[in-house]
C-alpha positions as CSV (number, residue, x, y, z in Angstrom):
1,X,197.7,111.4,81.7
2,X,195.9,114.5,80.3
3,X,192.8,113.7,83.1
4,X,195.2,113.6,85.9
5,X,197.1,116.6,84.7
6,X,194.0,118.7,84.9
7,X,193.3,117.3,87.9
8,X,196.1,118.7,89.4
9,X,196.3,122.2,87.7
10,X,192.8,122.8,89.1
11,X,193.6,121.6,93.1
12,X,196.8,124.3,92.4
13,X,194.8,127.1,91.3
14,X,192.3,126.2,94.0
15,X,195.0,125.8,96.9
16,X,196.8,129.2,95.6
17,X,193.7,130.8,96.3
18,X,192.6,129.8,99.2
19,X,196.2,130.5,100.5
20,X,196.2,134.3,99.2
21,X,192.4,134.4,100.5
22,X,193.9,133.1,104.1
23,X,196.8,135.2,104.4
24,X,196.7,138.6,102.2
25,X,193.0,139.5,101.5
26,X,192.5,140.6,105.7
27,X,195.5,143.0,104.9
28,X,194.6,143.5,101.5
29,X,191.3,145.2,101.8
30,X,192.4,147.3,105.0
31,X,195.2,149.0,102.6
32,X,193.4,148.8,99.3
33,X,190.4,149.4,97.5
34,X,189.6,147.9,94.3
35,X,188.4,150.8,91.8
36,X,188.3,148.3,88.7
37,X,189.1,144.7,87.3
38,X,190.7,143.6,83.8
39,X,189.0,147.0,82.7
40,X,190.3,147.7,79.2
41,X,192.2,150.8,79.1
42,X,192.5,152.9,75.7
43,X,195.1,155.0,75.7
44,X,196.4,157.3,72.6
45,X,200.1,157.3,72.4
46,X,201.0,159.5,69.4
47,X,198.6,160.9,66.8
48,X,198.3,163.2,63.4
49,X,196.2,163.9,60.6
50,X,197.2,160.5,59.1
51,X,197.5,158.7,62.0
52,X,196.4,157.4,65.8
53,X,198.5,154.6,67.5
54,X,196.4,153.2,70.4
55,X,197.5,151.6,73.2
56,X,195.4,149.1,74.4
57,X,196.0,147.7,78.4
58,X,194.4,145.5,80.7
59,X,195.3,145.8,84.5
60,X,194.8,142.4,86.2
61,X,193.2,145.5,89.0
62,X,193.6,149.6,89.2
63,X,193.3,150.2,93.2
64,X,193.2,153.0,95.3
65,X,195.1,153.3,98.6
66,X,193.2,154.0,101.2
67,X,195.5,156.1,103.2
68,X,195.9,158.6,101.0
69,X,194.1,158.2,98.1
70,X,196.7,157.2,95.4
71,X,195.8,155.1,92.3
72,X,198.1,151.8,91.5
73,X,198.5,149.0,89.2
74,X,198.0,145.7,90.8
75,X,199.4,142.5,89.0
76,X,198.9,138.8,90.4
77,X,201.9,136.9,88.8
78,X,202.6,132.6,89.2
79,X,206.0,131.9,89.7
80,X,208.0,128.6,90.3
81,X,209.9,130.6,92.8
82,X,210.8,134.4,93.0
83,X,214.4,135.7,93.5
84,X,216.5,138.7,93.2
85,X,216.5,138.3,89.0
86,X,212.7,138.2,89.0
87,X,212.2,141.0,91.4
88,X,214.8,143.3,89.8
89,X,213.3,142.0,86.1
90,X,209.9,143.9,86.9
91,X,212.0,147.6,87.2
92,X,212.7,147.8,83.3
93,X,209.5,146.1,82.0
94,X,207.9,147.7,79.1
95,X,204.3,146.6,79.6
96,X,204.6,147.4,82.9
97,X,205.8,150.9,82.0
98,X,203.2,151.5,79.6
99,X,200.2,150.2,81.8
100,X,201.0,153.2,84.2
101,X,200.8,155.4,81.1
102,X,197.5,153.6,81.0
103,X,196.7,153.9,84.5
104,X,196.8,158.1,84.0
105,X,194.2,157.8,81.3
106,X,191.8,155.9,83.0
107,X,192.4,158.1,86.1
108,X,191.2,161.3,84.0
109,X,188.5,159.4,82.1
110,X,187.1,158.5,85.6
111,X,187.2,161.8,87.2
112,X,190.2,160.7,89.1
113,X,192.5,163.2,87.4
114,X,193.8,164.7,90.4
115,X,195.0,161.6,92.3
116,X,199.0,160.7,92.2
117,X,199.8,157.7,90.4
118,X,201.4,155.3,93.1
119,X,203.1,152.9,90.4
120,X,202.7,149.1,90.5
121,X,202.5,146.5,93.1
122,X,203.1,143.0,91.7
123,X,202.5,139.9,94.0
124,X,203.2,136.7,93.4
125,X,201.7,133.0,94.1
126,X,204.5,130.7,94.2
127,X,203.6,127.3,92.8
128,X,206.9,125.6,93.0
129,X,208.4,123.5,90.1
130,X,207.1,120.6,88.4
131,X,209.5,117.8,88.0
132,X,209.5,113.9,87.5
133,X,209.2,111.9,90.3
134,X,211.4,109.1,91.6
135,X,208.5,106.8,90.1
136,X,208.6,109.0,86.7
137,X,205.2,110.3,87.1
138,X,205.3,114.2,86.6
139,X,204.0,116.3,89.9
140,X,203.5,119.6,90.8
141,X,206.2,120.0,93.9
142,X,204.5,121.6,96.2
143,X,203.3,120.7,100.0
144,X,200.2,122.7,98.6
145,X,198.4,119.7,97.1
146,X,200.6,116.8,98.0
147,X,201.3,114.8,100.8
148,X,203.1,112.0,101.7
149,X,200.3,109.4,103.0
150,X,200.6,106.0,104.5
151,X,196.9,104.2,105.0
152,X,196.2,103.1,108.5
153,X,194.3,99.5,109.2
154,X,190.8,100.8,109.1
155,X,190.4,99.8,112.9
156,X,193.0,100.9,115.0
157,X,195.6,102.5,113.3
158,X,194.9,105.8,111.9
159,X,195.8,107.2,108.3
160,X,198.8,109.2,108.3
161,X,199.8,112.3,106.8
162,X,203.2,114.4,106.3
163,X,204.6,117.3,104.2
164,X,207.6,115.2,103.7
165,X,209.0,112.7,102.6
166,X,209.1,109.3,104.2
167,X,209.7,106.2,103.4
168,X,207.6,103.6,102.2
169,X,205.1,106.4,101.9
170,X,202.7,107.7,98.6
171,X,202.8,110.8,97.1
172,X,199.2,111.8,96.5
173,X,197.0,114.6,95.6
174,X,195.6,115.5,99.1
175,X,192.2,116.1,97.2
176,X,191.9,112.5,96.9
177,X,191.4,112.1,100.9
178,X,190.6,115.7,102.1
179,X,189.5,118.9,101.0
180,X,191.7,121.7,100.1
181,X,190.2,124.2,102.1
182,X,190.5,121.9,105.3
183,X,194.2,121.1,104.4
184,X,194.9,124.8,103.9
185,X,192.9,126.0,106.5
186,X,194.3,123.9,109.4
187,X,198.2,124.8,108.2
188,X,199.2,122.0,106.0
189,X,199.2,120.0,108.9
């Protein structure tokens, strides 16, 4: 249902970013330094007396490399998976292409004329697929926000969790028995 749906698009978003908060933003911020965010970028791409065709960009960030200075486009991209296809896809991209045209114009407009242009970095958050399970409800597939969970007795046998399957098991949103930041946090465990 539409309520359950949401339910689980919001735990994704949430468990993506915890994940990139937990394992690239201590890297991140030693190599990079964030100069502005969705800024809108005007750029003029040919123009006469009759005349002006504007380009008009929105980098999801412009950053500057610490080490030595260099400007760059950084894009944060979903993905059910990545593979050679989608890697090789971003060379030949024409928004891509133009952003960096865009990227030179907001470098002079910001006094940062004299910096090289780095290109683009794109990363991407996989979220894995989502597919019909064996009971024909429709899940995100992803250890992320699921778990396999048996109850325990309430005494003396303890709930149990797993990644994987087992048998006689429940697929559930692990937000309906822990948080997300504990289940990330402590490695999916």
């Amino acid at each position: 249902n539409l309520e359950y749906a949401l339910h689980e698009a919001s735990d994704l978003a949430q468990a993506l970013t915890l994940v990139w908060y937990k394992e690239r933003w201590p890297r991140f911020q030693q190599e990079y330094r964030a100069l502005a965010v969705e800024e809108e970028v005007r750029s003029t791409l040919y123009e006469n007396d009759h005349y002006v065709v504007i380009l008009m960009t929105r980098h999801d960030a412009i950053l500057e490399r610490i080490a030595d200075g260099a400007l760059l486009q950084w894009e944060l991209k979903t993905a059910q998976t990545t593979n050679k296809n989608w890697i090789d896809s971003w060379e030949h991209n024409l928004q891509l292409a133009a952003q960096q045209l865009a990227l030179r114009t907001w470098a002079g407009q910001n006094g940062l004329s004299d910096r090289p242009i780095a290109g683009a970095m794109i990363e991407a958050l996989i979220k894995g697929r989502r597919e019909r399970d064996k009971d024909g409800q429709w899940r995100q597939q992803t250890p992320l926000i699921y778990a396999y969970y048996k109850a325990g007795d309430g005494l003396f046998i303890a709930d149990q969790v797993s990644t994987s399957w087992k048998r006689d098991w429940h697929k559930r949103l692990v937000s309906t028995f822990q948080s997300l930041e504990q289940w990330i946090n402590e490695g999916l465990s």
